[in-house]
C-alpha positions in Angstrom: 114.0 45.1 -21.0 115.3 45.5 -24.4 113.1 46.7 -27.0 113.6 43.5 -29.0 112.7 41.8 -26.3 109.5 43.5 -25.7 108.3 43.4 -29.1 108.6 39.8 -29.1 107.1 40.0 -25.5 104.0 41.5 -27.5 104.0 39.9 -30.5 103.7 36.4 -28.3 100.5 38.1 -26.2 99.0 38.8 -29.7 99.5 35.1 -31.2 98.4 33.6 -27.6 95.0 36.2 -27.9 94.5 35.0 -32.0 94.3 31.2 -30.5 92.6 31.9 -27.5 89.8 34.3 -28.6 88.4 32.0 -30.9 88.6 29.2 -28.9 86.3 31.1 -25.9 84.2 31.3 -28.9 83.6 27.8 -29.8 83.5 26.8 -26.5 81.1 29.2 -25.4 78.7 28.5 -28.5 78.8 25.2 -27.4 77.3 26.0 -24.4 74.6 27.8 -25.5 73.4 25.5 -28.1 73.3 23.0 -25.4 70.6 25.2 -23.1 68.5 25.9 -26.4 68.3 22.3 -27.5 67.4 21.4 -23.2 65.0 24.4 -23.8 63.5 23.2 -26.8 63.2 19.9 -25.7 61.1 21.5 -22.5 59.1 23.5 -24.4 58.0 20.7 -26.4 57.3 18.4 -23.7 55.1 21.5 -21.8 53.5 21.4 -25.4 52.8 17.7 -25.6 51.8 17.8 -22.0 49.3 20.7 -22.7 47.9 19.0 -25.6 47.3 16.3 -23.4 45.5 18.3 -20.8 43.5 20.3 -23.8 41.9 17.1 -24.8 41.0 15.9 -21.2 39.2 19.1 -21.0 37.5 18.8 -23.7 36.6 15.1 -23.1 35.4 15.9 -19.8 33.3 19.0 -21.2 32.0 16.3 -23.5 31.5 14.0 -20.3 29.7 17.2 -18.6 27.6 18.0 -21.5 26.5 14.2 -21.7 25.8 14.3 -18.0 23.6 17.1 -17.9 21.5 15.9 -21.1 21.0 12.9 -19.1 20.2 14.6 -16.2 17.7 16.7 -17.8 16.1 13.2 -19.6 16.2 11.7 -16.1 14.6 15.2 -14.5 11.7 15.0 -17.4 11.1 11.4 -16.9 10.8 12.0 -13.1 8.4 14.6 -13.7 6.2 12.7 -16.0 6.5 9.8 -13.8 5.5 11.8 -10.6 2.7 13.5 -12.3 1.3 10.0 -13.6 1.7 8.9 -10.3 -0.1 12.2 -8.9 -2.8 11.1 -11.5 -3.0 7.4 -10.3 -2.9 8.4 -7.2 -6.2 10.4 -7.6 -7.7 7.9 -9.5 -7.2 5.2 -6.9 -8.8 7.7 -3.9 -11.5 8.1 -6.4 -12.1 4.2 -6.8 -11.6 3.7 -3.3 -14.2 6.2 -2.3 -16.4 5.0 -4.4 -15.7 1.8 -3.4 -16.0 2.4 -0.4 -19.6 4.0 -0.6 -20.6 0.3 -2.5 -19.4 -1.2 0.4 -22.0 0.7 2.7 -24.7 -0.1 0.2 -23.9 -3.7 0.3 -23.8 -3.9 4.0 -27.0 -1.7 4.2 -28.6 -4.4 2.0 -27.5 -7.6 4.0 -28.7 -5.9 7.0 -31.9 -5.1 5.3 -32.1 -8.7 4.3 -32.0 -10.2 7.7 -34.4 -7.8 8.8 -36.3 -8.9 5.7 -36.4 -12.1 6.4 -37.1 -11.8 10.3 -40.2 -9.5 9.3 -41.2 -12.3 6.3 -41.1 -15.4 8.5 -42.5 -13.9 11.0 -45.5 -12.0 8.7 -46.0 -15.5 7.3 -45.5 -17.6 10.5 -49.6 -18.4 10.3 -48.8 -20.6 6.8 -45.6 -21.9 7.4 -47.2 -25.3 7.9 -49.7 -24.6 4.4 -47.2 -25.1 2.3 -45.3 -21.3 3.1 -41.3 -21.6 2.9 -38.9 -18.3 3.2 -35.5 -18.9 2.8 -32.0 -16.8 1.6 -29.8 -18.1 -1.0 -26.9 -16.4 -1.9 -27.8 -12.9 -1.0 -31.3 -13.3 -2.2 -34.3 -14.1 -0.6 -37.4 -16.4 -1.5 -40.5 -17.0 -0.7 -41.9 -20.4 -2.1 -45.7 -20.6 -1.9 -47.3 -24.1 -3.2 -50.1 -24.0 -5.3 -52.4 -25.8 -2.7 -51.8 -22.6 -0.5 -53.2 -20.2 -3.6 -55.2 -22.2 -6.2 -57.3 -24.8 -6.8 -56.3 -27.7 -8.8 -55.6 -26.6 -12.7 -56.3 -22.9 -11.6 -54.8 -19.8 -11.6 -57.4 -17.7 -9.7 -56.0 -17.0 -6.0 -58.2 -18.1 -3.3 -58.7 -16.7 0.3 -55.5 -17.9 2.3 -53.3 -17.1 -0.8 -54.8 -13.7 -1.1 -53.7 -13.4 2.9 -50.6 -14.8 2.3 -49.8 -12.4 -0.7 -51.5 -9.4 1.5 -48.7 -10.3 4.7 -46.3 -10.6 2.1 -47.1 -6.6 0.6 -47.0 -5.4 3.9 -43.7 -6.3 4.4 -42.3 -5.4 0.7 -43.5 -2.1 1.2 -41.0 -1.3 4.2 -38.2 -1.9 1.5 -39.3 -0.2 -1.6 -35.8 -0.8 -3.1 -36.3 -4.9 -3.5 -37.1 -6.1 -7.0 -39.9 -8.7 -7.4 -39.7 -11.5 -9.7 -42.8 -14.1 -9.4 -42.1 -17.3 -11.1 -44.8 -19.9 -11.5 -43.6 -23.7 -11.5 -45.7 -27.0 -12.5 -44.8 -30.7 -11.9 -45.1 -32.8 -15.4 -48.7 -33.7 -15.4 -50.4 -31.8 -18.1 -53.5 -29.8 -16.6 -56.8 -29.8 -18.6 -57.8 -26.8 -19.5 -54.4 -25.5 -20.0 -52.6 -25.0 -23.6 -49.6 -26.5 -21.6 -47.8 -26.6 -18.4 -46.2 -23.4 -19.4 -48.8 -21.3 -19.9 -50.5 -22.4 -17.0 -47.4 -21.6 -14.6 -47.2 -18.1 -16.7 -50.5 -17.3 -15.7 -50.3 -18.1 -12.2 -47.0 -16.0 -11.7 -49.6 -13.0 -13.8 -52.0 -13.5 -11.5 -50.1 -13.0 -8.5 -48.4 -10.0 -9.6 -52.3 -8.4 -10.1 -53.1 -9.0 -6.8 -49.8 -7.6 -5.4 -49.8 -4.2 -7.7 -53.6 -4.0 -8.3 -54.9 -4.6 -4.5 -52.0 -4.4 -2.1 -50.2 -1.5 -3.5 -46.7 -3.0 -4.7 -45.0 -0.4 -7.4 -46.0 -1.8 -10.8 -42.4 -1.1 -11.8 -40.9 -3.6 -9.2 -42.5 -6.8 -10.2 -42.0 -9.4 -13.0 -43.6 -12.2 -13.8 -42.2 -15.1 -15.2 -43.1 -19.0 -16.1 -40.8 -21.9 -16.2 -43.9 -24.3 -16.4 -42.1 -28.1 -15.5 -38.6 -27.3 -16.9 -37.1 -25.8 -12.8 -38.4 -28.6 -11.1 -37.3 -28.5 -6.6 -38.1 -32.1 -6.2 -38.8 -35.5 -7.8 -41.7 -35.5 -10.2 -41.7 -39.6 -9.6 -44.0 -39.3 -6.4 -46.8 -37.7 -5.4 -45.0 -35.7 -2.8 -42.4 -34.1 -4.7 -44.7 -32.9 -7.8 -46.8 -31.2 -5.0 -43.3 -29.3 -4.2 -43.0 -29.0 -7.7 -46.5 -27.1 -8.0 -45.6 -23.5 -6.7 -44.9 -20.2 -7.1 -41.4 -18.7 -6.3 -40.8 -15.3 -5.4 -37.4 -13.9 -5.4 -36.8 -10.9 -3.6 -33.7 -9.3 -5.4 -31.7 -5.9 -4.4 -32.1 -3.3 -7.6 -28.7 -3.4 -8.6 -28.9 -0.9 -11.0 -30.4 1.5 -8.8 -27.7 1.1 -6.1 -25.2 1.4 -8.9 -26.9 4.6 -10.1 -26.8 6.3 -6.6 -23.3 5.3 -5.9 -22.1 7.2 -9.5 -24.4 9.7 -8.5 -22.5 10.0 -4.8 -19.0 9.9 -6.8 -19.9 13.0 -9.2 -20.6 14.8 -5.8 -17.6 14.4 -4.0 
């Protein structure tokens, strides 16, 4: 090849290289400009997306933190709740021993009162036509004695049979030292002579008895009361002859000493 012909050769190879070159260039930077952009756009979706995640962690560390505050709140509450119910629990064992121990007293004492009664009827059996009555009423037993069995008309001085009567009747309170005595005297509506009133008179009657039951058969002072409702608790009609003679009497009420039952039950409750 000619020299001309190689320089031209050359000098061609040069020009093609000057158009070339920076055409590799441009085309190459285009390239990379696309990745970076694709890369940014990554990176800021891994941002968003970790944002994201960041704030469900720290909603659910809220969530967690609310949880266990409950929980504890809940956990306290139990506690107190159980404790009370540890406490009422107690309480209610208490009452129920308790009443458990009224419950024996109680059936003591109705047992006691049908013995009572067996032992009074048949104590008094000599009288029961005289005017002599024992009956139970609600848990509570009487004794009605009318005044034809224990005074003379207008009186308040006991005679003979009344004095028995009373005497049968003491031996039989004394087997239950826990009764309470109440002696109430009753009149019909004639006034009496010799007598301030009816009242007085029946008052007097119901004294007089209780003398005779403390003073000579030995009752405990402490049990008996006295008491007169004179023509104002009358058992029959005052109208006829034969029910003011039920009217005239005295009543004896044999009651339980409640308070002394009550006593020894708080008494067995302290102990246990």
């Amino acid at each position: 090849m000619e020299i001309s012909n190689l320089k031209s050769f050359f000098m061609s190879k040069k020009l093609i290289s000057a158009f070339l070159l920076p055409a590799v260039i441009v085309f190459c930077s285009c390239g990379s400009g696309k990745k970076l952009e694709s890369s940014q756009a990554q990176v800021a979706t891994l941002q968003s997306e970790n944002g994201q995640l960041t704030t469900q962690v720290n909603d659910l560390k809220k969530q967690n933190a609310d949880l266990t505050a409950k929980n504890k709140t809940a956990t306290d509450q139990y506690n107190t709740v159980n404790t009370q119910y540890a406490s009422y629990k107690k309480e209610c064992e208490a009452s129920q021993a308790e009443l458990k121990e009224v419950q024996a007293t109680l059936d003591e004492f109705r047992d006691n009162l049908a013995k009572l009664m067996e032992k009074l009827q048949q104590a008094e059996a000599e009288f029961a036509d005289k005017g002599l009555e024992v009956y139970s009423k609600d848990g509570v037993v009487f004794v009605d004695m009318q005044d034809k069995l224990l005074y003379k008309s207008g009186s308040a001085t006991v005679g003979a049979d009344g004095k028995k009567a009373l005497e049968n009747l003491a031996s039989v309170l004394n087997e239950f030292p826990k009764l309470k005595v109440i002696v109430v005297g009753n009149t019909d509506t004639v006034k009496v002579k010799g007598a301030k009133d009816n009242w007085s008179l029946s008052t007097e009657r119901a004294n007089s008895v209780v003398r005779i039951l403390s003073g000579e058969y030995n009752i405990d002072p402490t049990r008996l009361t006295a008491a007169g409702k004179g023509k104002y608790y009358p058992k029959a009609d005052n109208s006829t002859a034969e029910g003011r003679a039920k009217n005239r009497r005295i009543e004896i009420v044999l009651n339980p000493d409640w308070e002394r039952i009550w006593e020894a039950v708080k008494e067995e409750g302290k102990t246990q």
